[in-house]
Predicted model as a PDB file, atoms N, CA, C, CB and O in Angstrom, pLDDT in the B-factor column:
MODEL        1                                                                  
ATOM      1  N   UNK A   1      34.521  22.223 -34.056  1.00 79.00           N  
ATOM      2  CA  UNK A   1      33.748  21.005 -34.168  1.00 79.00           C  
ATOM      3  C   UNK A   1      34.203  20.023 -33.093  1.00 79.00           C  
ATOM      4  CB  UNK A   1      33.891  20.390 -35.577  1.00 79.00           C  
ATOM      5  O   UNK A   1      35.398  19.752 -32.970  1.00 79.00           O  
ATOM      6  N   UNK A   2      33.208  19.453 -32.265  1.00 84.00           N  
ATOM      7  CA  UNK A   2      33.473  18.522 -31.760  1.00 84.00           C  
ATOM      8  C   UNK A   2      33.828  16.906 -31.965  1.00 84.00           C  
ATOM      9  CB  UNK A   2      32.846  18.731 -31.305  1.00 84.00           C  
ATOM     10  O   UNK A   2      32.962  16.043 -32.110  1.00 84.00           O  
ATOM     11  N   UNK A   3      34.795  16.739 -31.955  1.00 89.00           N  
ATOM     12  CA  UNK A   3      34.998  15.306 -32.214  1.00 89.00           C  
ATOM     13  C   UNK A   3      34.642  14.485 -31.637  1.00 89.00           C  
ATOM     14  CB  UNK A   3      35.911  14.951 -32.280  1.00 89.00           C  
ATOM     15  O   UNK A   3      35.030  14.725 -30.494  1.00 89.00           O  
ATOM     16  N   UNK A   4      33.870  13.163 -31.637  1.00 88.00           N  
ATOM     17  CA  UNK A   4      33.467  11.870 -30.789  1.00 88.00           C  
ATOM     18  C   UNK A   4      33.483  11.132 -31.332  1.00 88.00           C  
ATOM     19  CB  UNK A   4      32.457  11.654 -30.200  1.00 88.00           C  
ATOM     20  O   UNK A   4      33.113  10.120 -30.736  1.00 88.00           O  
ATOM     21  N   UNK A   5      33.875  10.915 -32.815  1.00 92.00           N  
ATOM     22  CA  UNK A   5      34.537   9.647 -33.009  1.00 92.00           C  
ATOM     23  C   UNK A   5      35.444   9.498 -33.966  1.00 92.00           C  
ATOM     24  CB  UNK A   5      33.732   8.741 -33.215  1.00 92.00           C  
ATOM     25  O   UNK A   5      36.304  10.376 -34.028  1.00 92.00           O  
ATOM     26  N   UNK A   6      35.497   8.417 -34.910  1.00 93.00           N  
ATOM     27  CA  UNK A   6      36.726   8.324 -36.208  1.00 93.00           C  
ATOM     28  C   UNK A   6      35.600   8.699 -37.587  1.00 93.00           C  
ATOM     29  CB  UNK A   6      37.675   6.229 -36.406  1.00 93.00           C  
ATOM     30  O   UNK A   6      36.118   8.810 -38.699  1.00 93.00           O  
ATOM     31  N   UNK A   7      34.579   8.820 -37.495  1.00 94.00           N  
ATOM     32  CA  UNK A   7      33.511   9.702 -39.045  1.00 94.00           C  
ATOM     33  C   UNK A   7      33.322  10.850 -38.269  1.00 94.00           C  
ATOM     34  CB  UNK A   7      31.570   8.928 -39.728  1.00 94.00           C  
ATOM     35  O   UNK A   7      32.541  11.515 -38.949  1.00 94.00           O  
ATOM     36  N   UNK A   8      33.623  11.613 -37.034  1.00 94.00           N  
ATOM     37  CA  UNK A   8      33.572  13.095 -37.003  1.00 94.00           C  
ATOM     38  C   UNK A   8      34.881  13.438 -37.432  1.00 94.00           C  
ATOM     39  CB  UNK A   8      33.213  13.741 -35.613  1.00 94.00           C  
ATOM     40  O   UNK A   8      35.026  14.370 -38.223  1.00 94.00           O  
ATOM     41  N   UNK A   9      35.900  12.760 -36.980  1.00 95.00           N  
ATOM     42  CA  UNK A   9      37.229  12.820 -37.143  1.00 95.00           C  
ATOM     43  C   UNK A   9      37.225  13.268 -38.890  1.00 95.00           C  
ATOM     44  CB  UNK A   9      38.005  11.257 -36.639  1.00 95.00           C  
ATOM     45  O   UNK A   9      37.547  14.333 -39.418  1.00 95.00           O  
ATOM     46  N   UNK A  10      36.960  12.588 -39.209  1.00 96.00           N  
ATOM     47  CA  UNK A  10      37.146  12.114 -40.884  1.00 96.00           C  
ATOM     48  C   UNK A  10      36.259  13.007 -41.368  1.00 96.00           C  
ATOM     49  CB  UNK A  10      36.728  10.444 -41.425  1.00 96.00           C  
ATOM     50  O   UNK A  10      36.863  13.555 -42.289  1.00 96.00           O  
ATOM     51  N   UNK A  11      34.991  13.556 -41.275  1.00 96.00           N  
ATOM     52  CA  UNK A  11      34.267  14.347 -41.526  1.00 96.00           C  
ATOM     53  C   UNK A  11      34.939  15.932 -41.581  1.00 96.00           C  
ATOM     54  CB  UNK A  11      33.285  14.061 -40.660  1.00 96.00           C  
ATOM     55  O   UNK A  11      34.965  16.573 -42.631  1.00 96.00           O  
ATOM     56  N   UNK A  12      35.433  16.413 -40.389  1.00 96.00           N  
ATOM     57  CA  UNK A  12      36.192  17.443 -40.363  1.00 96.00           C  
ATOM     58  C   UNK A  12      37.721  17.466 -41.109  1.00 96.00           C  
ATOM     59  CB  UNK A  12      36.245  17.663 -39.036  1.00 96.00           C  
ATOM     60  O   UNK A  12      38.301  18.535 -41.300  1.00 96.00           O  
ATOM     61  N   UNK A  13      38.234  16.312 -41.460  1.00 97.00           N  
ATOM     62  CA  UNK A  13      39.378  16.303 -42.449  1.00 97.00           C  
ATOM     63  C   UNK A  13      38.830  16.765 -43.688  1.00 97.00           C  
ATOM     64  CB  UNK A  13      40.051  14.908 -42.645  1.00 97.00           C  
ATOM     65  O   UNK A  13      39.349  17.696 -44.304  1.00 97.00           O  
ATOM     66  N   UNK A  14      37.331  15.881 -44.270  1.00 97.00           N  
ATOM     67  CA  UNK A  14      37.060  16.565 -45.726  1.00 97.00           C  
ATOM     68  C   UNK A  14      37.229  17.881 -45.827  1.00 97.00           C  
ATOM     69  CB  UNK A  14      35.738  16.402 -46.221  1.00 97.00           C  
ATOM     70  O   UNK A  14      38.056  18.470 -46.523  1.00 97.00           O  
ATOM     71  N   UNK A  15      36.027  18.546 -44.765  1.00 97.00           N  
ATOM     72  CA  UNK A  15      35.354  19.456 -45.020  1.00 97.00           C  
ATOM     73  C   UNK A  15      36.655  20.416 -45.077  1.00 97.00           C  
ATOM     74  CB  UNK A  15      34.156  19.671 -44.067  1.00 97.00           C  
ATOM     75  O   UNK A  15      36.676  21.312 -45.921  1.00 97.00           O  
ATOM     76  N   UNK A  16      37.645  20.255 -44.269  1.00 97.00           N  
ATOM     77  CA  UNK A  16      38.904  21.426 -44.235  1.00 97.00           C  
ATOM     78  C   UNK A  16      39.568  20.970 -45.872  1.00 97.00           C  
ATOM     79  CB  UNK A  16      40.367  21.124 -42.542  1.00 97.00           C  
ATOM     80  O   UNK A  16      39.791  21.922 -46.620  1.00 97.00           O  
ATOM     81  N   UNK A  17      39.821  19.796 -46.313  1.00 97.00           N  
ATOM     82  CA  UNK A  17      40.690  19.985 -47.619  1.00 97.00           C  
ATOM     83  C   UNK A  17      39.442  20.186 -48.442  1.00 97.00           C  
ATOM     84  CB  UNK A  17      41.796  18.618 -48.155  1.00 97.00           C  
ATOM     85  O   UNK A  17      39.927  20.331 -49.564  1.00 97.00           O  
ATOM     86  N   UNK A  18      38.365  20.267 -48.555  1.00 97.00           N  
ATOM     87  CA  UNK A  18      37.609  20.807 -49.880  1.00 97.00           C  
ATOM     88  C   UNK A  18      37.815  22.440 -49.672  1.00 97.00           C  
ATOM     89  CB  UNK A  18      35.742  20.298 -49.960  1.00 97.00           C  
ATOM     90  O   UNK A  18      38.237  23.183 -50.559  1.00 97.00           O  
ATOM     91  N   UNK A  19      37.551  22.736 -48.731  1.00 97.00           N  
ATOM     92  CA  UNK A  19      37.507  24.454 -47.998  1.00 97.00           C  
ATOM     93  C   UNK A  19      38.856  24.938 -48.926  1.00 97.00           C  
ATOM     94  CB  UNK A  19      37.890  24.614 -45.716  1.00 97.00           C  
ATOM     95  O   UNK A  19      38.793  25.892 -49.703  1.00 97.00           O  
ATOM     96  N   UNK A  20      40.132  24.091 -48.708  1.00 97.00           N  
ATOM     97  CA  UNK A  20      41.045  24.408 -49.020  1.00 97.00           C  
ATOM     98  C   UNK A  20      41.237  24.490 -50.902  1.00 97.00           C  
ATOM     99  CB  UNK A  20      41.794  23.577 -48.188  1.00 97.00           C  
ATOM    100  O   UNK A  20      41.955  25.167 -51.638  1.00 97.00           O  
ATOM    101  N   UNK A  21      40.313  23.551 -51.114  1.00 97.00           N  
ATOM    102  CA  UNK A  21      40.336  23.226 -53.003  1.00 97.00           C  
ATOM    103  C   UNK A  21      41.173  22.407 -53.438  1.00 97.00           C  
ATOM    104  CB  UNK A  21      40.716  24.400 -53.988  1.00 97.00           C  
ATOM    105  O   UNK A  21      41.560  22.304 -54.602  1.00 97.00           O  
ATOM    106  N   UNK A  22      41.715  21.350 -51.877  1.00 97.00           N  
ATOM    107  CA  UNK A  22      42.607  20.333 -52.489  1.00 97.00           C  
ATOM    108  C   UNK A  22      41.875  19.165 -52.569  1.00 97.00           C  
ATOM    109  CB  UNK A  22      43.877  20.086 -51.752  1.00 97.00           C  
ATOM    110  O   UNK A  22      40.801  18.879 -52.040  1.00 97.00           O  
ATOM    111  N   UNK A  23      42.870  18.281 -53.579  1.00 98.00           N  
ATOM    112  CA  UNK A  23      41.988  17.184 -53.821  1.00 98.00           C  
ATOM    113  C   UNK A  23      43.227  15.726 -52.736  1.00 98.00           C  
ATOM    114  CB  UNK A  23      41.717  16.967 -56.085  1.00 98.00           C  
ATOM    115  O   UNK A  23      44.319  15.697 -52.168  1.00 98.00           O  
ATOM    116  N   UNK A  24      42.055  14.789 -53.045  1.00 98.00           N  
ATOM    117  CA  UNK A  24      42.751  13.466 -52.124  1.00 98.00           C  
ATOM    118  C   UNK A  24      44.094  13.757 -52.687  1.00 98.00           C  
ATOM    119  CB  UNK A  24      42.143  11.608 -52.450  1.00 98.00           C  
ATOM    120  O   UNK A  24      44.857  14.468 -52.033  1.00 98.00           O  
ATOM    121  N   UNK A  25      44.531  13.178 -54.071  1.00 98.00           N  
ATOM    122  CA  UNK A  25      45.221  13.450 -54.479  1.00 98.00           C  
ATOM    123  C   UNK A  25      46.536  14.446 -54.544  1.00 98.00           C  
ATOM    124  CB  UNK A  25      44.676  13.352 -54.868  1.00 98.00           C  
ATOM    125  O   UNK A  25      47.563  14.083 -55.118  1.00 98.00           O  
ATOM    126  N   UNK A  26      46.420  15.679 -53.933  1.00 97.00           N  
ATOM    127  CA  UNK A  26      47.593  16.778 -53.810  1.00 97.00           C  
ATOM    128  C   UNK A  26      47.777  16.298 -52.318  1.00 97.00           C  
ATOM    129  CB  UNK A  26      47.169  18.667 -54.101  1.00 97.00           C  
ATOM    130  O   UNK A  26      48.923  16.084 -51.923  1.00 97.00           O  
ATOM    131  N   UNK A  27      46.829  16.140 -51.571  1.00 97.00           N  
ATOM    132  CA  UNK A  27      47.106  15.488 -50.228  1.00 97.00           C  
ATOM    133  C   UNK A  27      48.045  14.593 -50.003  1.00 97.00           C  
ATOM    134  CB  UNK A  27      46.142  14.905 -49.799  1.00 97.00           C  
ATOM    135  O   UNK A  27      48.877  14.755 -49.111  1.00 97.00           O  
ATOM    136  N   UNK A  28      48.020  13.544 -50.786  1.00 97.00           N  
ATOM    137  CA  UNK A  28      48.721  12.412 -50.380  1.00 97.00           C  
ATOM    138  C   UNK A  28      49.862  12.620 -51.093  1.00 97.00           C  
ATOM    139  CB  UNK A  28      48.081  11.096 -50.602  1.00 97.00           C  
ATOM    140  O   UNK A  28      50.771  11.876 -50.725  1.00 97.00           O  
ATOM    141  N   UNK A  29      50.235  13.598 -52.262  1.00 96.00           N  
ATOM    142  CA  UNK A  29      51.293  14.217 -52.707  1.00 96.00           C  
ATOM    143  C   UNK A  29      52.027  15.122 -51.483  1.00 96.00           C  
ATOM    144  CB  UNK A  29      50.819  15.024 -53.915  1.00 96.00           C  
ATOM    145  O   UNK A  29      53.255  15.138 -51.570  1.00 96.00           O  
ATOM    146  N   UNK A  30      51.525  15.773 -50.510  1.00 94.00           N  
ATOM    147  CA  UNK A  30      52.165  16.625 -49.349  1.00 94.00           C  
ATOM    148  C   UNK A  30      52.377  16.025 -48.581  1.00 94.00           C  
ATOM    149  CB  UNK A  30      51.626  17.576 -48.776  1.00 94.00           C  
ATOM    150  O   UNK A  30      53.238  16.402 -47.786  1.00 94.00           O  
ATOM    151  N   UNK A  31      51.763  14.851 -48.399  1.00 95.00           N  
ATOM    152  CA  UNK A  31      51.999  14.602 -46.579  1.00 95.00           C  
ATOM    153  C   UNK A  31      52.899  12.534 -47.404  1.00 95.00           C  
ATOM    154  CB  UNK A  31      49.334  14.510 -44.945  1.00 95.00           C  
ATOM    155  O   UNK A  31      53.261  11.763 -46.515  1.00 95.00           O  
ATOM    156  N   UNK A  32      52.995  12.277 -48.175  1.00 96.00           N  
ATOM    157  CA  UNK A  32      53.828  10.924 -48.879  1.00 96.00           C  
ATOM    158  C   UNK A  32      52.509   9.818 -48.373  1.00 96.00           C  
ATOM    159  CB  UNK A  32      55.867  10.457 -47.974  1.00 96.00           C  
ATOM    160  O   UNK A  32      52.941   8.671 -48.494  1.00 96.00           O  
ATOM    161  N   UNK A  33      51.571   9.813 -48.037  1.00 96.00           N  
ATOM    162  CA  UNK A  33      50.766   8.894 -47.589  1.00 96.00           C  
ATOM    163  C   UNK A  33      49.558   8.461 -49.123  1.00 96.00           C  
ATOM    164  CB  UNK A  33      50.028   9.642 -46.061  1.00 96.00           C  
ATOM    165  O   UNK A  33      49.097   9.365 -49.820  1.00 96.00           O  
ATOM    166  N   UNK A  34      49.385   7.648 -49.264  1.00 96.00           N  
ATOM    167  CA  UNK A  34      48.498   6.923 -49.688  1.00 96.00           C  
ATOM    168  C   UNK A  34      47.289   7.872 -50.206  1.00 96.00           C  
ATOM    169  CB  UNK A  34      48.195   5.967 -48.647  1.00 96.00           C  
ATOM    170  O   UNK A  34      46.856   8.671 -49.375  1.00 96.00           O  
ATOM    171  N   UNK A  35      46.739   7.865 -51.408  1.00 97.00           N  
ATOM    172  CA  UNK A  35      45.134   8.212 -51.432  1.00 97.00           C  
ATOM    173  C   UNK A  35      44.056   7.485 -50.564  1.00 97.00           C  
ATOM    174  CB  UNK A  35      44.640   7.976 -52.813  1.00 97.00           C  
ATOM    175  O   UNK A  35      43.143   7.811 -49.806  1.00 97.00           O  
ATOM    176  N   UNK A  36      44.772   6.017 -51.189  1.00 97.00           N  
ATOM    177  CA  UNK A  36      43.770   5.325 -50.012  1.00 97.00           C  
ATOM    178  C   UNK A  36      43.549   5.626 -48.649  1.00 97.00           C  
ATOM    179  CB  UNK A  36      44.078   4.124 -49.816  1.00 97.00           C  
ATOM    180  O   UNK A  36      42.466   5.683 -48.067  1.00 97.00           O  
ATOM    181  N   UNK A  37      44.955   5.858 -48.090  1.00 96.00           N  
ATOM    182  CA  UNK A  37      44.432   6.529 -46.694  1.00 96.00           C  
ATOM    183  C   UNK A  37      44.121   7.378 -46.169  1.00 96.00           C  
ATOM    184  CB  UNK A  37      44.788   6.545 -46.047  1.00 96.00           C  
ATOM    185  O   UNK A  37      43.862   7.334 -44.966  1.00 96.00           O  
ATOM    186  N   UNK A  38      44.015   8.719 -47.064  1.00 97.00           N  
ATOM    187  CA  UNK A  38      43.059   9.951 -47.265  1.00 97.00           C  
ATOM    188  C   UNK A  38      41.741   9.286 -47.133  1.00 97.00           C  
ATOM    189  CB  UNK A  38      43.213  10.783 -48.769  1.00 97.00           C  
ATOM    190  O   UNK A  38      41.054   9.545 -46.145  1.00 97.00           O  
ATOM    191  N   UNK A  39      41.362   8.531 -47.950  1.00 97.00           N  
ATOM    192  CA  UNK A  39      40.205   8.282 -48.576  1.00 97.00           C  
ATOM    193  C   UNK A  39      39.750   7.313 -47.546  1.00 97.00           C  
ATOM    194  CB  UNK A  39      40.296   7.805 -50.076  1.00 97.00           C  
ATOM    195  O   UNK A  39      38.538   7.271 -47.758  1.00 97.00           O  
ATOM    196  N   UNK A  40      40.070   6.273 -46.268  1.00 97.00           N  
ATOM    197  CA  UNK A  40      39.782   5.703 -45.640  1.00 97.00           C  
ATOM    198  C   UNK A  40      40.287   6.952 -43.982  1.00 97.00           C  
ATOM    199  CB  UNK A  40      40.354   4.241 -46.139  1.00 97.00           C  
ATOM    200  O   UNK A  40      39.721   6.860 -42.893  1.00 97.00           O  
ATOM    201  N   UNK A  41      40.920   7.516 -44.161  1.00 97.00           N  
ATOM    202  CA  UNK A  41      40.510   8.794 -42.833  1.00 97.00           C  
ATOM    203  C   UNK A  41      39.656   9.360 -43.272  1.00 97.00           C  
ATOM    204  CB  UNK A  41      41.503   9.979 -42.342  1.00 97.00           C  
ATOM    205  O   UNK A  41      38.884   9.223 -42.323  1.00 97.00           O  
ATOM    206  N   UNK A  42      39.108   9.931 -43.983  1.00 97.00           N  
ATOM    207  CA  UNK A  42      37.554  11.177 -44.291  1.00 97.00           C  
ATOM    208  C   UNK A  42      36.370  10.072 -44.234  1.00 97.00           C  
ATOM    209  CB  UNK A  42      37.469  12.219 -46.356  1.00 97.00           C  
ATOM    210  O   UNK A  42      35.264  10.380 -43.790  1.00 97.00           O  
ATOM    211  N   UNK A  43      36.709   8.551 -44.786  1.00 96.00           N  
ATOM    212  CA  UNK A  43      35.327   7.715 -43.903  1.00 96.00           C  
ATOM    213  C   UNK A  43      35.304   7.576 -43.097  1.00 96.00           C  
ATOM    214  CB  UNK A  43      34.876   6.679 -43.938  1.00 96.00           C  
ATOM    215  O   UNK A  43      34.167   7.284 -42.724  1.00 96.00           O  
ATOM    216  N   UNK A  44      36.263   7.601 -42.085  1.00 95.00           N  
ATOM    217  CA  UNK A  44      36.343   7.405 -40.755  1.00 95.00           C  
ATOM    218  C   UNK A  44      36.238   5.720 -40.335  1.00 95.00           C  
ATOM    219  CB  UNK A  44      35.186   8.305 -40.135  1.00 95.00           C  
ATOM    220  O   UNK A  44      35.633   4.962 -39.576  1.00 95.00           O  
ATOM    221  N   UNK A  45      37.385   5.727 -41.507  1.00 94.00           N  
ATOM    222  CA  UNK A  45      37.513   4.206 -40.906  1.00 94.00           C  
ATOM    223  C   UNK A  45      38.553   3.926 -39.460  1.00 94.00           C  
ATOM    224  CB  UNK A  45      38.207   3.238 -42.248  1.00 94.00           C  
ATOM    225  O   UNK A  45      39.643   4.450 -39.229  1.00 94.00           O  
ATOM    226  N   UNK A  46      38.002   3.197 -38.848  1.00 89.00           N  
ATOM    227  CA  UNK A  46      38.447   2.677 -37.232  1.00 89.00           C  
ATOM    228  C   UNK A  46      40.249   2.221 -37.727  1.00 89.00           C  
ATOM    229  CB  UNK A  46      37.146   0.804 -36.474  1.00 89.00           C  
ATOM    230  O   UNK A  46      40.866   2.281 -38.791  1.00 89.00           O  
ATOM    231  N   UNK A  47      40.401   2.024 -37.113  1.00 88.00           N  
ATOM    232  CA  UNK A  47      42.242   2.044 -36.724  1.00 88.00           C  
ATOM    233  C   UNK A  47      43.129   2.944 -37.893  1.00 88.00           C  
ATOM    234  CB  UNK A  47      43.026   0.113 -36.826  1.00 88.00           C  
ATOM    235  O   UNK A  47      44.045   2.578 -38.630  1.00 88.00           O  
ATOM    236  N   UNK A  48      42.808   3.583 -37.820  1.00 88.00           N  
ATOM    237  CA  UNK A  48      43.996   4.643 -38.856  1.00 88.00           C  
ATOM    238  C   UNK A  48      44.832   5.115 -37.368  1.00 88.00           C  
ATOM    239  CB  UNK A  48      43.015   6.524 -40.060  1.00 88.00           C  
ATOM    240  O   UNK A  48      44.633   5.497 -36.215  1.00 88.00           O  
ATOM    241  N   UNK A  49      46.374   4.622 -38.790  1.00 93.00           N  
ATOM    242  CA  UNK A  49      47.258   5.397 -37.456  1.00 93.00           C  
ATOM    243  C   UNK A  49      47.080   7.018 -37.011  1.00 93.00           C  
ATOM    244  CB  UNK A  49      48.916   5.327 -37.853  1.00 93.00           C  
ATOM    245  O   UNK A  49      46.668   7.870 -37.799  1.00 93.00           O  
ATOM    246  N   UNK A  50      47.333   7.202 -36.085  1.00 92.00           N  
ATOM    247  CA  UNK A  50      47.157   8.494 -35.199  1.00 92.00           C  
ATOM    248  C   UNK A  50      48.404   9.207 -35.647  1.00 92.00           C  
ATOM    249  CB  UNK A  50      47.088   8.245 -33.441  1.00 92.00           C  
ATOM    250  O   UNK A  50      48.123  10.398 -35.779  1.00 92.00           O  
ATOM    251  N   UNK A  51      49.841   8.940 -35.977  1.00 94.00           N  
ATOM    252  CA  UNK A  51      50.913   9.845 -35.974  1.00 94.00           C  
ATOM    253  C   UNK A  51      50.368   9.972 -37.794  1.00 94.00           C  
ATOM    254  CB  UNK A  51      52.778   9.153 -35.354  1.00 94.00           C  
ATOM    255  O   UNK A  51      50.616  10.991 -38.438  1.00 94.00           O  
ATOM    256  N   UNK A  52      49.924   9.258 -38.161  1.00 95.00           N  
ATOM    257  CA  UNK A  52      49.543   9.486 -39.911  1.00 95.00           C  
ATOM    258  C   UNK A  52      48.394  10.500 -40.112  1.00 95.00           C  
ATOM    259  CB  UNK A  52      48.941   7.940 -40.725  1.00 95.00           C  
ATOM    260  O   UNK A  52      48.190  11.307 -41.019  1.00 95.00           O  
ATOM    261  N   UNK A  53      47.868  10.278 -39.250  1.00 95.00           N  
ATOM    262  CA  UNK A  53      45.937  11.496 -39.208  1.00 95.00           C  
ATOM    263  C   UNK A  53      46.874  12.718 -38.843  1.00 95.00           C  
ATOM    264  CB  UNK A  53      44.104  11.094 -37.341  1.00 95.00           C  
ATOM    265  O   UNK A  53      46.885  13.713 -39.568  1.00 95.00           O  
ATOM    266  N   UNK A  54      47.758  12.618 -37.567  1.00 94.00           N  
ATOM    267  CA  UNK A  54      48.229  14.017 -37.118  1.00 94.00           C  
ATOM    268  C   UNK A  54      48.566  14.506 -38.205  1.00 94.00           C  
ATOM    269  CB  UNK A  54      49.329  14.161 -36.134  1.00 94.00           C  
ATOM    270  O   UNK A  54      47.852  15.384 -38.689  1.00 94.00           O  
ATOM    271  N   UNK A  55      49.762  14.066 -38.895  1.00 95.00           N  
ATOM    272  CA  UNK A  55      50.155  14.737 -39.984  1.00 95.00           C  
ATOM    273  C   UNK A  55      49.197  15.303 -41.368  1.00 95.00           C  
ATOM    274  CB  UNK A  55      51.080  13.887 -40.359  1.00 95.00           C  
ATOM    275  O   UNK A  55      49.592  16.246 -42.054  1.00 95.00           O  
ATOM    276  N   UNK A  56      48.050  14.661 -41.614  1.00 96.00           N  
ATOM    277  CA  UNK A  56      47.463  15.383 -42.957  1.00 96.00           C  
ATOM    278  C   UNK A  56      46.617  16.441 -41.931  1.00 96.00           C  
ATOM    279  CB  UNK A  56      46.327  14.208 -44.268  1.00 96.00           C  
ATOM    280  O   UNK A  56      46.115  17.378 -42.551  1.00 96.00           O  
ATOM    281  N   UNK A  57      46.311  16.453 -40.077  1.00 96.00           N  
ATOM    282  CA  UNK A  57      45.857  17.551 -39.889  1.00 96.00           C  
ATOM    283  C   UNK A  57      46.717  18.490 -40.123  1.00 96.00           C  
ATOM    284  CB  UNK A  57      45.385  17.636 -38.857  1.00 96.00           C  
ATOM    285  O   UNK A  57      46.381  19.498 -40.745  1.00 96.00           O  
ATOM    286  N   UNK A  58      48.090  18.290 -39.615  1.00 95.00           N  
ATOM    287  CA  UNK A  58      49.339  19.518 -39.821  1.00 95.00           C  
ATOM    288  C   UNK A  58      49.116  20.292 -41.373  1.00 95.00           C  
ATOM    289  CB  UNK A  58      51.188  18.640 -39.821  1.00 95.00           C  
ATOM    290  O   UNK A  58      49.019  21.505 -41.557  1.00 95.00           O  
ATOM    291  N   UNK A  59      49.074  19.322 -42.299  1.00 95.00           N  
ATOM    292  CA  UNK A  59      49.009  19.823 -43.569  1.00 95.00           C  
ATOM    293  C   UNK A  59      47.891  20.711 -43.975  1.00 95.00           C  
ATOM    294  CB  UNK A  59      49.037  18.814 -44.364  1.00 95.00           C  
ATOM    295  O   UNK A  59      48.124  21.602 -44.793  1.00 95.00           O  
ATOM    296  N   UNK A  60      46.700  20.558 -43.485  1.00 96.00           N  
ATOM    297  CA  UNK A  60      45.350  21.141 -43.480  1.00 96.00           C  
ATOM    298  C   UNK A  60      45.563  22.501 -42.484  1.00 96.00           C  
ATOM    299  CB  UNK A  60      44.135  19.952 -42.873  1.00 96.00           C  
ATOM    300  O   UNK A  60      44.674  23.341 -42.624  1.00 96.00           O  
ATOM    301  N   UNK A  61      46.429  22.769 -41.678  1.00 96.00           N  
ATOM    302  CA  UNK A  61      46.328  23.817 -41.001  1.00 96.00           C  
ATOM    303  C   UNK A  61      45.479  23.933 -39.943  1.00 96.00           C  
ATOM    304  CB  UNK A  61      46.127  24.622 -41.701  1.00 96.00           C  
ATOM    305  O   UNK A  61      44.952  24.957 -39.509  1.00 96.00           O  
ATOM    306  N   UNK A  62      45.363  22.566 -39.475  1.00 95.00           N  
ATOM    307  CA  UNK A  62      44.170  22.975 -38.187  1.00 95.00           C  
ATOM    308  C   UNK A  62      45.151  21.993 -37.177  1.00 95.00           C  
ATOM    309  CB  UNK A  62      41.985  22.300 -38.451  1.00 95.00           C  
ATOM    310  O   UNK A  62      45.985  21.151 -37.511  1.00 95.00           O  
ATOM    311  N   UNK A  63      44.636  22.521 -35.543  1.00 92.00           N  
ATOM    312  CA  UNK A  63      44.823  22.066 -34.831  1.00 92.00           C  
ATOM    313  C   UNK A  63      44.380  21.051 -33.727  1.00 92.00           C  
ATOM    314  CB  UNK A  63      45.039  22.660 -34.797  1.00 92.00           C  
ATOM    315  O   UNK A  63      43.436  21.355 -32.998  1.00 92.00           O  
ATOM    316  N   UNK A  64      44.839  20.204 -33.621  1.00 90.00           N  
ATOM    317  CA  UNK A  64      43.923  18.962 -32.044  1.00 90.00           C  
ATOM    318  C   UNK A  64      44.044  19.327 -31.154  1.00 90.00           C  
ATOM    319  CB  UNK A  64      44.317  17.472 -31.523  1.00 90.00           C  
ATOM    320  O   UNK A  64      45.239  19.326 -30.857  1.00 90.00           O  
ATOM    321  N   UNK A  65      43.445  19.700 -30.428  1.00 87.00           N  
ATOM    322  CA  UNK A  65      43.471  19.789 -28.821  1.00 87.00           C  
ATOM    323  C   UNK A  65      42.523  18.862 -28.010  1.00 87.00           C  
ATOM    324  CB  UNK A  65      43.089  21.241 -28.381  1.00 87.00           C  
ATOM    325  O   UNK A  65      41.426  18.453 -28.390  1.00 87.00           O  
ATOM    326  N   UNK A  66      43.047  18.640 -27.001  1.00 85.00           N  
ATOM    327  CA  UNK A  66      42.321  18.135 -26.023  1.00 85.00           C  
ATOM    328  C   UNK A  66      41.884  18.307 -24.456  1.00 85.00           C  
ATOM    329  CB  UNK A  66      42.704  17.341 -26.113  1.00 85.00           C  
ATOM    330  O   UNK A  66      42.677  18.071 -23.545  1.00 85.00           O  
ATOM    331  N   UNK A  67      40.918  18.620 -24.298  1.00 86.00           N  
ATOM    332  CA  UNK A  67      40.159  19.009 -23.138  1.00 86.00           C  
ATOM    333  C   UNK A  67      39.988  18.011 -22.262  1.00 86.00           C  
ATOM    334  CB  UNK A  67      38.946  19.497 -23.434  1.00 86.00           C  
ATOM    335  O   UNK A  67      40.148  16.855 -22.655  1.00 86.00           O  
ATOM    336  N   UNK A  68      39.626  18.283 -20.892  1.00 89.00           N  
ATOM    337  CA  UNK A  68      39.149  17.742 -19.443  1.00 89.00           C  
ATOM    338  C   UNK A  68      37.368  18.148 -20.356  1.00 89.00           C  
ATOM    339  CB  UNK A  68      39.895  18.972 -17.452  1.00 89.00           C  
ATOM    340  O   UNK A  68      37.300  18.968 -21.272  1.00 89.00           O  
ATOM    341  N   UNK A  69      36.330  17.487 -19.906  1.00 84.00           N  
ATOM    342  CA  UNK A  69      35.164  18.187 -20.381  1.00 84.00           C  
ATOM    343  C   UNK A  69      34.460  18.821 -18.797  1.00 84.00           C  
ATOM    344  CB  UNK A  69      34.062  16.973 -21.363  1.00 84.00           C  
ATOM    345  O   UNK A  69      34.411  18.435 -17.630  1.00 84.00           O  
ATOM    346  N   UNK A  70      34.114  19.683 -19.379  1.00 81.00           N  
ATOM    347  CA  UNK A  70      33.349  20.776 -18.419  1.00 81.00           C  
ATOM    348  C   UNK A  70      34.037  21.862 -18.014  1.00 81.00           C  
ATOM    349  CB  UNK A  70      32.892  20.243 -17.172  1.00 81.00           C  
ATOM    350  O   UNK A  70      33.737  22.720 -17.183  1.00 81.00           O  
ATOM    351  N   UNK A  71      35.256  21.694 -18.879  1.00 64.00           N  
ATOM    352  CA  UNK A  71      36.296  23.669 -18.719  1.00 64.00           C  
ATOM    353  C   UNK A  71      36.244  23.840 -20.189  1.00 64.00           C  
ATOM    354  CB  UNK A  71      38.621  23.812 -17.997  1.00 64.00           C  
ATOM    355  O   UNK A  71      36.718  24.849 -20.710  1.00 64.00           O  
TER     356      UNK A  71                                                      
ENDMDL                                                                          
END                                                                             
């Protein structure tokens, strides 16, 4: 999935912890963060910290990468 903003961002966080059958809740139990801020990264609310998103991606098992576009 391509990311272009903070609701694709957040969009692809749901869709991987429902995939997974976890809830906000066991989330913010693994990674020590907030429901609320589960629940305000999958809306894709604007300024969520970045070392806090990295980590519930770590937990979800997926990876960020980042590209030059057009390779």
């Amino acid at each position: 999935m391509k990311i272009t903003d903070a609701g694709s961002f957040g969009r692809a966080v749901r869709e991987r912890r429902k995939e997974l059958h976890y809830t906000q809740a066991y989330l913010s139990a693994c990674t020590g963060l907030s429901i609320s801020f589960i629940s305000d990264l999958e809306r894709g609310k604007p300024g969520i910290q970045l070392e806090k998103a990295i980590q519930v991606v770590n937990i979800l098992g997926m990876d960020l990468l980042m590209e030059k576009r057009g390779e």
